[in-house]
Each structure stands twice: as C-alpha cells, then as structure tokens.
N, C-alpha and C positions, 0 to 999 in steps of 0.2 A: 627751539621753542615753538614753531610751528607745525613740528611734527605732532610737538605733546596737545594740540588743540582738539587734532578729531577725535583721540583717545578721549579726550574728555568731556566733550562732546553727544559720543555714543555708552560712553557711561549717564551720563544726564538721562537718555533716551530711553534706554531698557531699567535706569534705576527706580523713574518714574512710575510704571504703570503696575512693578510691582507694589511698590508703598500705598499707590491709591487703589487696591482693585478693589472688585467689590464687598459688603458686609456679612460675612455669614452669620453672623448672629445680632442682627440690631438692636434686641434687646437683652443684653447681656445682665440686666439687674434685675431683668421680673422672668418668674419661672412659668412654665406651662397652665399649671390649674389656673393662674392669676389670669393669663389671656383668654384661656375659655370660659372664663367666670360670666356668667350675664343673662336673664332670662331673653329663649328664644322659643321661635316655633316654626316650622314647617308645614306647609297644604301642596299636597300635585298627588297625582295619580298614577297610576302604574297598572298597565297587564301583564296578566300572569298566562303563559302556556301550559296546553294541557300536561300534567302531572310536573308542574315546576316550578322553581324556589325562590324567592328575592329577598337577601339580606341588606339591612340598613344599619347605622352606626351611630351614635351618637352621647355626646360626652353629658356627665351629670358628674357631681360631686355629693359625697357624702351628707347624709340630712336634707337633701334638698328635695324638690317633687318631682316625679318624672309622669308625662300623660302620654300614651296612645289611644287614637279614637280611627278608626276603619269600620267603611260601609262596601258590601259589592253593589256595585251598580248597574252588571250586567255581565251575562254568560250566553256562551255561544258552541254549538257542538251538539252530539248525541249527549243525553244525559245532563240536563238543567241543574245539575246540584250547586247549589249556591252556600255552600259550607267554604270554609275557610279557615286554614288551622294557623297560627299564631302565636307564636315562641317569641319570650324574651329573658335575655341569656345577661346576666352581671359579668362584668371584668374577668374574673375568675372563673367563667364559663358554666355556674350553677345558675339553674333555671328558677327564673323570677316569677314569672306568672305564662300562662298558656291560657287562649280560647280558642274556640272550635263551632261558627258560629257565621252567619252572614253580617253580621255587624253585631261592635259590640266597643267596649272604653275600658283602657285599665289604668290605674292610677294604687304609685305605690310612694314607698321615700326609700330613696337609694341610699343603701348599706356600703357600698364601695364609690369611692373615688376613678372613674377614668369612661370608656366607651362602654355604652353598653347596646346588644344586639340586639336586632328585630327582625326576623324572619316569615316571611309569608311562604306559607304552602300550598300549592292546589291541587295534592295529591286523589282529591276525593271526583276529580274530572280527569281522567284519562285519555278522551279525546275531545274537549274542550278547553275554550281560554277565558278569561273573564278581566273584565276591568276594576280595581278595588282603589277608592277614595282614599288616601291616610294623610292624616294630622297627626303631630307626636312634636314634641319639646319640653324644656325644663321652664319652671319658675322657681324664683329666689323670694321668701316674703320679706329676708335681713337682708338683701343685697346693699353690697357698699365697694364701690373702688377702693384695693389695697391702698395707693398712694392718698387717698383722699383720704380712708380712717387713718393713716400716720399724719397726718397731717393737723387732720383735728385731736386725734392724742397730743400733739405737741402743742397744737396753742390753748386746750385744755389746761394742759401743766401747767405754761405760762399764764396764765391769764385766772390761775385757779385760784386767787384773792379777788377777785372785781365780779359785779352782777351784773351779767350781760341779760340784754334781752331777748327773748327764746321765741317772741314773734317767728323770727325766718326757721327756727328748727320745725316749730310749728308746722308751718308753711311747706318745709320741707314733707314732713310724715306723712300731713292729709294730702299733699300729690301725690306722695309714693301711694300710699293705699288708693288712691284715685286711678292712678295709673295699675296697679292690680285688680280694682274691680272691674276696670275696661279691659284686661289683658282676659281674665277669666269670662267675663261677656259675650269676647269674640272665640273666643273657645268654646263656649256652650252655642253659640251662634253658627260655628263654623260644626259642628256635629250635627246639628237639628240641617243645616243643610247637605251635609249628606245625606241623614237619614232621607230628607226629602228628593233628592236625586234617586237614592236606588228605590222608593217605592215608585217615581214616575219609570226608569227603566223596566222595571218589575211589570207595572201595568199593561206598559205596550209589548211586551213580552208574553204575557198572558192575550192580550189582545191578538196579537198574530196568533197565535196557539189556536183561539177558538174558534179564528175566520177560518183559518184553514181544515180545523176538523168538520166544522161546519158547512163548507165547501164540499168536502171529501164524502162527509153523512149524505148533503143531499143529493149529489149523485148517484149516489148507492145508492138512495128511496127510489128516483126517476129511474135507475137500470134495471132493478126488481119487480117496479109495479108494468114495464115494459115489456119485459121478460112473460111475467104472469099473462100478459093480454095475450103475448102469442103465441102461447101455450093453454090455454081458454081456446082461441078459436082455432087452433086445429082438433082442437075438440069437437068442433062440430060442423066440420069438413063434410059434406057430402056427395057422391060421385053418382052420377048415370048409370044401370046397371041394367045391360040388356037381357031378353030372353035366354040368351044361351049361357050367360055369365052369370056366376052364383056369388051370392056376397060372401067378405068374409070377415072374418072377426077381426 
C-alpha cells in the first residue's frame, strides 16, 4: 500500500498541469471580423530612405469607410522632390486608389472584408530621405456589439406587447452621432495639422536654400568686383624708362 502512494502521487503531479495549461483560444464563441469590428485611427510618422517602401496593414469590413490622410514634412539629400507615390491594395490584392502627390486624403467604402494595404514609396528621391506624417483608420456609422444586438433582438421579442420608453435609445443615437461628429472633427483636425507641419518644414527649408545661395551670390559679387580692380590697375602700371631703354608695347 505504500509503494502504491508515490505512484500516485506523481500521477497527480504531471496530470495536473496538463488539464490546466494554458488557453489557446479564449474566445472560442466570437469569430475574427467580430473582434476587429470598432472604429479606430492611427497618427505617427515615419521615414522613408532614399528610393524605399513602407507597407502598412489594416483591417476594414465590407460597407464600412476607410480614410488615409499623408503630408511630407521634410526631405533631405540631393534633389528636394517632395512627391510621394501612395498605393492602396484591397484583400484580394486589386488596387483601390493611388496618389502621387506631397500630400493628399483618400477616402473610399471598402468592397472586401479583411486587411487592407498601404504602401508609401519614395522612389522619385534617389539619394534622399524624407519624413511623411500618416493618419488612416476606419469608421462604423451602424456600429453595434454582436452580443449587445442579440441581446436587444431577444428582449425585443420578449417584450414585443409592452410600450417601452425610447427616451434612453434616444439618448443612445444622439451620443452615437455625437461621438462621430467628434471622431470626424479630429480627423479634419488632425490633417489641417499636418498640412500645417509640412508647410512650417517647407519654409525653413526654403529659408536655408536662400541663405545659402545668397551667401554663395555674394561672395561671388566681392570676388568679381576685386578681381576687376586688379586688373584695372595693372592697367596703368607705369615704369622708369631710361635713355638707353625703349619702351614696349
């Protein structure tokens, strides 16, 4: 009998931690589109090297609205070109819209369900880098948690003989739309400050440019008109020229 204890014992031991490990799927009732169901958005920045590409990813569902908004805010290298080409690619790899463009907004309604791609290029800079602003995300104007509309379908049904009062649905809509006039606010918001970032970069960009040409110019004028003087008075150099010495030409 007491041999049979550590046997069982060291079964206890290793039977445990397989039963408890841990969850690879926690949420085994709700499917993928449901989790990333939600209006969001994104702001940061990113540099691009000369002649080179950064793709981004991000999920939309079908009907809903998808926005990108990019400003360059500054370039650096031979050749100032401040263009920037701009691909975005649906699910199924067919291109949705394209600019080409220092800044610029696209806004469409997603045809496909799942990721869709965003590509910067800065092929049109060879040996330069630049830094480009992007904002891009979805909005939902029906948005509703799956389990929350099963929820209200069901005490719908029930409750579908009694007149309830519709103050709180009320209440509900004009948040929601409250909450989307602010959502779209700071999205108009957040583009008018980009725009406002790359024309300050811009300026002081243009501002170095002209100190320096202007620099450059007016040394040139000082070395020219310097030049011209001592060449003027060797022009009118004049030597001693004795009896026995003949001048010459």
């Amino acid at each position: 009998m007491l041999r049979r204890t550590p046997l069982v014992l060291l079964l206890f031991v290793f039977w445990g931690p397989v039963q408890g490990g841990p969850m690879t799927n926690p949420h085994p009732n709700i499917t993928d589109q449901e989790l990333f169901w939600g209006a969001d958005q994104y702001d940061f920045s990113v540099v691009l090297r000369a002649a080179g590409m950064e793709c981004f990813w991000h999920f939309a569902h079908r009907g809903e609205s998808f926005y990108l908004s990019f400003v360059v805010q500054w370039v650096t290298g031979i050749g100032h070109d401040r263009h920037l080409s701009v691909t975005v690619n649906a699910p199924s790899d067919l291109l949705v819209s394209t600019v080409n463009d220092a800044k610029g907004q696209l806004n469409f309604e997603a045809e496909e369900t799942g990721f869709y791609q965003m590509c910067f290029n800065n092929f049109h800079n060879r040996f330069g880098t630049m830094q480009v602003f992007i904002s891009f995300g979805v909005y939902y104007d029906g948005y509703q948690d799956p389990i929350e509309r099963k929820k209200e379908e069901k005490k719908k049904k029930e409750e579908a003989s009694k007149d309830l009062n519709n103050t709180l649905s009320i209440i509900e809509d004009a948040t929601h739309q409250v909450e989307m006039h602010v959502f779209h606010m700071f999205r108009y918001y957040s583009f008018g400050r980009m725009r406002k970032s790359g024309d300050y970069f811009l300026l002081l960009s243009n501002s170095q440019y002209i100190t320096w040409w202007s620099t450059a110019l007016s040394l040139l004028i000082i070395t020219s008109g310097y030049l011209q003087l001592l060449f003027l008075k060797r022009l009118f150099i004049s030597k001693n020229v004795t009896d026995g010495e003949k001048p010459r030409c």
